[in-house]
C-alpha positions in Angstrom: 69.8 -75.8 -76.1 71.7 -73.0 -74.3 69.1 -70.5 -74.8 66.6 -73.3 -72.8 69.0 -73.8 -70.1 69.2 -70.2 -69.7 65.7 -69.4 -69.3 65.1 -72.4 -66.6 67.7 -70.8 -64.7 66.5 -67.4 -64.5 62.9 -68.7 -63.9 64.2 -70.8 -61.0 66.3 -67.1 -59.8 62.6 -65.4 -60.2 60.8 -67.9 -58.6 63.2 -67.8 -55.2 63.2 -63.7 -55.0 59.7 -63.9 -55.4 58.6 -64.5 -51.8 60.3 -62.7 -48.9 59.2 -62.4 -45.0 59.6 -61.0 -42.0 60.2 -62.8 -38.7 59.5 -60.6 -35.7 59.7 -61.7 -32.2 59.0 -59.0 -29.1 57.1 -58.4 -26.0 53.5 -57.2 -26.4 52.6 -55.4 -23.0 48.4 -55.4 -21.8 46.5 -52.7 -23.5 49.5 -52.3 -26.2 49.7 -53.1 -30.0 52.1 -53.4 -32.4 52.4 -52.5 -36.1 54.3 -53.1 -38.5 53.7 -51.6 -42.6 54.1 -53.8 -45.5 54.2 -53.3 -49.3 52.3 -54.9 -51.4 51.2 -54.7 -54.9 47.6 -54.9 -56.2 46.3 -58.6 -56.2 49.4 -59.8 -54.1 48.5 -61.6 -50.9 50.0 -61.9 -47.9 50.0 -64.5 -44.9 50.4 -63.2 -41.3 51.7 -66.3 -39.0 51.2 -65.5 -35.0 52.5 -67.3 -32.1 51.3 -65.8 -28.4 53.7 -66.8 -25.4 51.8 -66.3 -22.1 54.2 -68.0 -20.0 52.2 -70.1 -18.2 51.7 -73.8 -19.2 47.4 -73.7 -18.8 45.5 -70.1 -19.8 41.9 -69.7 -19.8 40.7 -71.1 -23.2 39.4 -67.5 -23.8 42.7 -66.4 -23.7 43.7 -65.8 -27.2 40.5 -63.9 -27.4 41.7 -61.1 -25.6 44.0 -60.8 -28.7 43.3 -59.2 -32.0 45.0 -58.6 -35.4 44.2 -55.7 -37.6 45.8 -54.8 -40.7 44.5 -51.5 -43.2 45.9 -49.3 -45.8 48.3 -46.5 -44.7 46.6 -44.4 -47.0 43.5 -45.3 -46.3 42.6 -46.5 -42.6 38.9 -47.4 -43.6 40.6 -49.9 -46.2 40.2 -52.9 -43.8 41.4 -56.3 -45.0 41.6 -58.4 -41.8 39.8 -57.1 -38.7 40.0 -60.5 -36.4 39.7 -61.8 -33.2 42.5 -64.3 -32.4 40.7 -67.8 -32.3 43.8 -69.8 -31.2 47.8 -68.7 -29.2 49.1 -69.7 -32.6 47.7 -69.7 -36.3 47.6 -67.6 -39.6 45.1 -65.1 -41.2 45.9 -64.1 -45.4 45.2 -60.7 -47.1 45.0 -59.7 -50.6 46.0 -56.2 -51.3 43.1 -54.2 -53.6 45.4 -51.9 -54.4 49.3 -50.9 -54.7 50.5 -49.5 -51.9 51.8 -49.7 -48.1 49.7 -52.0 -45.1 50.0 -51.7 -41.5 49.9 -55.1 -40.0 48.7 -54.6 -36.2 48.2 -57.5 -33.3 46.6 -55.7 -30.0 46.9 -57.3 -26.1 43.5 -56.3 -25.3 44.3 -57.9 -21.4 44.0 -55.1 -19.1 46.9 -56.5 -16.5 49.2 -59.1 -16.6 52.6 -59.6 -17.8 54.3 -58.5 -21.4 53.7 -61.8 -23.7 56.4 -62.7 -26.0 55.1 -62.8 -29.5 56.2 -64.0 -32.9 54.8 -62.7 -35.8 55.6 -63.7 -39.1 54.5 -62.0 -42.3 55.3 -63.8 -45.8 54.2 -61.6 -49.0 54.3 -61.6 -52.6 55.4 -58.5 -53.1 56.4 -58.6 -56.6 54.7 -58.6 -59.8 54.1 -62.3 -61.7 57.1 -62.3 -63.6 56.4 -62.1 -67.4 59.4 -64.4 -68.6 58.3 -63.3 -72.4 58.6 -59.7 -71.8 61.6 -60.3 -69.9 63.8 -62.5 -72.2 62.9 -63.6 -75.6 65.0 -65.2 -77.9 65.7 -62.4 -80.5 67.5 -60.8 -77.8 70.5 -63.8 -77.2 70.7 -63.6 -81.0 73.2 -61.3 -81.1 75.3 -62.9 -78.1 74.2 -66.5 -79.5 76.0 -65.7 -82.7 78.9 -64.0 -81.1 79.3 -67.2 -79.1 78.8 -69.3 -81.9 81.8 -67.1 -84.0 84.4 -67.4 -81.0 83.1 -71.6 -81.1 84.0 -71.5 -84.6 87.2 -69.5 -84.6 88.6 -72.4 -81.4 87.5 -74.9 -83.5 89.8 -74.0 -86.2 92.6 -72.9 -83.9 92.1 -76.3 -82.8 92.1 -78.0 -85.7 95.5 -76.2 -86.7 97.5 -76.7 -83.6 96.4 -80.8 -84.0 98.2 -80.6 -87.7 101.2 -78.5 -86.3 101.7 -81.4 -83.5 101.5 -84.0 -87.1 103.7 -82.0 -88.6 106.1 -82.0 -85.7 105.4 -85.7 -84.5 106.7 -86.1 -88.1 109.7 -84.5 -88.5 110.7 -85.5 -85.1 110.3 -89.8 -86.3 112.5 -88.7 -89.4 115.2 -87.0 -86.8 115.1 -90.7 -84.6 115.6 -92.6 -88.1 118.0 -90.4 -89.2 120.3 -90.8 -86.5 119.8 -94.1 -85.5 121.1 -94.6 -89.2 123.9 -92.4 -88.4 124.7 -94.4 -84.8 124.7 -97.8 -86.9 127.0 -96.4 -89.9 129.2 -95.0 -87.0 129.4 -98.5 -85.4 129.8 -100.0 -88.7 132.7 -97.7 -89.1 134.7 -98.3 -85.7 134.0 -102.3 -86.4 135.6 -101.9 -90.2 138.7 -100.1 -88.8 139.4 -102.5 -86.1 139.0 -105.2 -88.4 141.3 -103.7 -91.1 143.9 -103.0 -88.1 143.8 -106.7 -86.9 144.2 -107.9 -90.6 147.2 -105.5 -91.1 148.8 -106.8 -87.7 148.4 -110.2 -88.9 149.9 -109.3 -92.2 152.6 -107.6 -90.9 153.4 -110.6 -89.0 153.6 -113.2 -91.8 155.9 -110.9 -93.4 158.1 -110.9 -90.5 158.0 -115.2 -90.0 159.2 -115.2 -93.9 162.1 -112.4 -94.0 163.3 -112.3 -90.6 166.8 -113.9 -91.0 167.9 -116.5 -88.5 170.9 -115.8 -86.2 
């Protein structure tokens, strides 16, 4: 059961590190671009979320076009895996990496004048590879720690067991030590009651003695 309990923990632990993101936020001036490199493992994907700020509260609806994301291998600038024109201010594009290695992530304001837009752009990635819980904890190895356990269990057990006859033991004795001296209070009473008796019955001996051999004068 422990070994269970252990295993659904460290998958849950796996299973929350695996995922990580970046949340960037800055001002993209006309004819600029920003870029950004990511890590990624072969096969692992990642999701670029975008959000374009123009300040104003109508734009042209071919607005967003004017804005592209690129992202390509570091090593390898003809390794292309988006190459987009932005459809909408705000939406996401996904990747999967071919190979291992480093990604720039770029977004380009292709306006020729205007203001700097504010612009978020978040990138999640799985940049890890799938856990292999098998090769990562198998049973044989908590043996060794399961039978420790199970040895420490076993030597408390019996501590136990002899500190619960100790407290007998003592419980015991100490009902013996009550009876004992309640015996001893009731002979002691017993006592003082016998020698005030014998003291009265002297006294009124004493006196009869007296009302027959006292002479009259």
């Amino acid at each position: 059961m422990k070994v269970f309990v252990y295993l659904y923990f460290t998958t849950l632990f796996l299973t929350i590190i695996k995922f990580t993101s970046s949340n960037l936020l800055f001002n993209l001036k006309p004819r600029g671009s920003r870029c950004f490199i990511e890590e990624l493992y072969a096969s692992n994907m990642a999701m670029v979320k975008y959000t374009i700020n123009s300040g104003e509260d109508k734009v042209d609806e071919n607005y967003a076009s004017k804005f592209m994301i690129k992202a390509f291998s570091e090593e390898n600038e003809n390794e292309v895996l988006i190459d987009k024109v932005l459809p909408n201010l705000n939406g996401k594009l996904s990747m999967t990496a071919p190979n291992d290695g480093q990604y720039r992530i770029c977004i380009y304001n292709n306006n020729n004048s205007g203001e700097k837009v504010l612009t978020n752009l978040t990138i999640l990635s799985d940049n890890m590879d799938e856990p292999n819980l098998q090769d990562a904890l198998k049973k044989d190895d908590l043996m060794e720690s399961h039978q420790k356990l199970s040895s420490i269990v076993s030597k408390g057990e019996k501590y136990v067991r002899r500190q619960e006859k100790i407290l007998k033991y003592t419980n015991e004795d100490y009902e013996q030590i009550i009876r004992v001296e309640k015996i001893f209070l009731y002979m002691t009473f017993a006592q003082i009651i016998l020698a005030l008796s014998l003291g009265v019955y002297q006294i009124l001996n004493f006196k009869k003695y007296l009302d027959k051999n006292l002479l009259d004068f």
